[in-house]
C-alpha positions as a Python dict, from the first residue, in 0.01 Angstrom:
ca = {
    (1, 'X'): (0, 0, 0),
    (2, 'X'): (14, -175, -319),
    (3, 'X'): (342, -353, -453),
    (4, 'X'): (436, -370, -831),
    (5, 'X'): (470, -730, -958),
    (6, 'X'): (855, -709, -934),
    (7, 'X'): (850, -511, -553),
    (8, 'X'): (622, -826, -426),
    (9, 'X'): (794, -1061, -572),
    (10, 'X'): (1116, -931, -353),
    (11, 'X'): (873, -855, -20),
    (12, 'X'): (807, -1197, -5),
    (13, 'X'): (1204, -1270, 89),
    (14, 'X'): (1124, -1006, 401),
    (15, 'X'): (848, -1202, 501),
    (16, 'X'): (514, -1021, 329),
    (17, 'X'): (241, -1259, 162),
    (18, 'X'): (236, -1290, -204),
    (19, 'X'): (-36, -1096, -353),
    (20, 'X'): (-181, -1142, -715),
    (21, 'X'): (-417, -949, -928),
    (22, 'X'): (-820, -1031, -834),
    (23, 'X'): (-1166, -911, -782),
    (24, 'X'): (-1217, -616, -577),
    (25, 'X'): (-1266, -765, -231),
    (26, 'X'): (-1634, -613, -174),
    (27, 'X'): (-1943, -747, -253),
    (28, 'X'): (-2133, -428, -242),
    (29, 'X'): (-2085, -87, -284),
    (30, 'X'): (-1898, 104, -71),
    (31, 'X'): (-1968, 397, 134),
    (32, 'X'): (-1718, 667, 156),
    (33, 'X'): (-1819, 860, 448),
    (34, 'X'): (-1493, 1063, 582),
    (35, 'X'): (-1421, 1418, 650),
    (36, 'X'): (-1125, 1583, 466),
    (37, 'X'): (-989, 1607, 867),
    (38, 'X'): (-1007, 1252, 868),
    (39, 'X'): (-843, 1185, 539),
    (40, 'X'): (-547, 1372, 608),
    (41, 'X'): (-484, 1248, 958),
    (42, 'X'): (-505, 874, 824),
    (43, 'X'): (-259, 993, 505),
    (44, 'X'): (-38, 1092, 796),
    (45, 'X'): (-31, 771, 978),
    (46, 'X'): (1, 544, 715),
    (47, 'X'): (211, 741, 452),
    (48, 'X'): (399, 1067, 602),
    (49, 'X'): (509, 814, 930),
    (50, 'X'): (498, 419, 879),
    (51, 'X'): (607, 459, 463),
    (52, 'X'): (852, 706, 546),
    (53, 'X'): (967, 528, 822),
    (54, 'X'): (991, 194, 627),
    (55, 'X'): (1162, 362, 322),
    (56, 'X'): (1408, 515, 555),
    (57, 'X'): (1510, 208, 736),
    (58, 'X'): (1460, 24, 392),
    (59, 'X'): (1719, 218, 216),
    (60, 'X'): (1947, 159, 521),
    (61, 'X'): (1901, -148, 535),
    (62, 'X'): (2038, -147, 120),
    (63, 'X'): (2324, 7, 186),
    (64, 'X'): (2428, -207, 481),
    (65, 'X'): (2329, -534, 370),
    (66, 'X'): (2630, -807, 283),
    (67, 'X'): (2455, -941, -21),
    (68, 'X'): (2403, -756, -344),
    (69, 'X'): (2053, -937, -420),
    (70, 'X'): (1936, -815, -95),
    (71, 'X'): (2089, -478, -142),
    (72, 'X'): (1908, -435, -475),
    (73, 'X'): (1553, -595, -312),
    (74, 'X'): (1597, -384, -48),
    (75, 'X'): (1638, -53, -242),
    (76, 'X'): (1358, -137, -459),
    (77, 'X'): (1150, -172, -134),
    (78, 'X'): (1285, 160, -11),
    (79, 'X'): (1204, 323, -345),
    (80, 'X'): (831, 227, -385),
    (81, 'X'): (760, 259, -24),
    (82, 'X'): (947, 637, -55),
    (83, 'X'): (716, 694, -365),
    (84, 'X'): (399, 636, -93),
    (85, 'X'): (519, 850, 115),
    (86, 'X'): (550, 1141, -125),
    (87, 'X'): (211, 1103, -154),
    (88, 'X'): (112, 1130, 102),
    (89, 'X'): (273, 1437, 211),
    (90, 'X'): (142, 1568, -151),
    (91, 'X'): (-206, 1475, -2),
    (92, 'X'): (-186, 1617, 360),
    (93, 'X'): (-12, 1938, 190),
    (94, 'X'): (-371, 1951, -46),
    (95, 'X'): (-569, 1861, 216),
    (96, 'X'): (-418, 2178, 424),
    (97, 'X'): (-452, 2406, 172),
    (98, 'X'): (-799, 2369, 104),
    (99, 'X'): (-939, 2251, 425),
    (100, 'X'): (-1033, 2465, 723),
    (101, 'X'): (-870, 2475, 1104),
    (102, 'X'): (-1056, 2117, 1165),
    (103, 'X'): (-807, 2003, 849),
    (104, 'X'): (-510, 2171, 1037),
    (105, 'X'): (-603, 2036, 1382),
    (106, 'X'): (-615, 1650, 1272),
    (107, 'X'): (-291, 1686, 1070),
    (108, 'X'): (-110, 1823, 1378),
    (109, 'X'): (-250, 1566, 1634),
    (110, 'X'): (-163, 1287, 1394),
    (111, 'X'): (213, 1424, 1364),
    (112, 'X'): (181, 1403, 1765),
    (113, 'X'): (101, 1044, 1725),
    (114, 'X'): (441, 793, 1769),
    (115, 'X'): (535, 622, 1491),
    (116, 'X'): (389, 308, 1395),
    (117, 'X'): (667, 29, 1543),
    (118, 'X'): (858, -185, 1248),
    (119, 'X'): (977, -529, 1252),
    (120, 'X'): (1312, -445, 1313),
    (121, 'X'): (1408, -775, 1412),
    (122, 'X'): (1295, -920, 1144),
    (123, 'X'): (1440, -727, 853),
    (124, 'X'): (1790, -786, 1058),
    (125, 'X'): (1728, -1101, 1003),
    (126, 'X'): (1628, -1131, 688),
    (127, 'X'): (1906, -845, 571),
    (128, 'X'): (2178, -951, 774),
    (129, 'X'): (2145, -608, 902),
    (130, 'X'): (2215, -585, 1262),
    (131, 'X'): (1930, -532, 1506),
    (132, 'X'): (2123, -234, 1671),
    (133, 'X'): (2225, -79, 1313),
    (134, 'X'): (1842, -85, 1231),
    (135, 'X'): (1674, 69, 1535),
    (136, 'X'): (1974, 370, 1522),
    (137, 'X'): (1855, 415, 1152),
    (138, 'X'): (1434, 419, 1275),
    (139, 'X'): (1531, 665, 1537),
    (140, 'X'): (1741, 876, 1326),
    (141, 'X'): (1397, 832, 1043),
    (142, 'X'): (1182, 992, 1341),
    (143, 'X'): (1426, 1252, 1391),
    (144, 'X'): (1589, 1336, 1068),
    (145, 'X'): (1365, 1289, 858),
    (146, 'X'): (1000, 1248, 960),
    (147, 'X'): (995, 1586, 1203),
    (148, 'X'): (1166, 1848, 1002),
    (149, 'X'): (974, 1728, 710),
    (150, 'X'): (635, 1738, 894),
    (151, 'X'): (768, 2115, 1086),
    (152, 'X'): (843, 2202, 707),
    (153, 'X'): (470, 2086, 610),
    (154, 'X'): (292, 2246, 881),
    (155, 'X'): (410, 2616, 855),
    (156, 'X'): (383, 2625, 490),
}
């Protein structure tokens, strides 16, 4: 997911590579050649469970963190990364509405799927966060947050 100039700026203090405006990385066209199935499954992986996941533990992270410019980087992280995942659930929730039982069947095994892991260790170290307070706050992500919102979702 893309970062706004101010966002990346503050990523790069929790370790991501700086990332400027440029060409489009192809050098030839591009062939989009996915099923709606697919395209909801991979909104689920990468938006519904790793950005909700990482905005969760993000916005822990924020409030735990002992210094107030990490605090603020933090929530900004937490905020665009929460944005994503809206999205994402806005697409999947599209994607079920129009799409048949294949649609319905790939959103469902994809929920099934664990979540993508975090660096956890890494964001306590670069928030001053401890390890233990972090992985409590992923779990609690899975649980409070990423399953009733996906149960919610899926029976709509």
């Amino acid at each position: 997911a893309g970062a706004s100039a101010g966002t990346g700026i503050r990523a790069t203090r929790f370790g991501a590579a700086p990332v400027a405006p440029g060409p489009f990385p192809f050098s030839r066209d591009v062939a989009v050649d996915i099923s709606l199935a697919e395209l909801a499954a991979a909104a689920v992986r990468e938006g519904c469970l790793a950005e909700t996941l990482g905005a969760h533990v993000a916005a822990v992270a924020a409030e735990r963190a002992p210094e107030p410019e990490i605090r603020a980087d933090l929530r900004a992280i937490a905020d665009e990364e929460a944005t994503h995942a809206v999205l994402s659930f806005r697409i999947v929730a599209w994607a079920l509405r129009v799409g048949g039982a294949d649609v319905a069947t790939a959103v469902r095994a994809a929920f099934a799927e664990p979540c993508p892991a975090l660096d956890l260790q890494e964001l306590a170290r670069r928030s001053n966060v401890p390890l233990a307070e972090l992985q409590v706050a992923a779990r609690a992500g899975v649980v409070d947050v990423i399953q009733p919102a996906a149960q919610r979702l899926l029976a709509a």
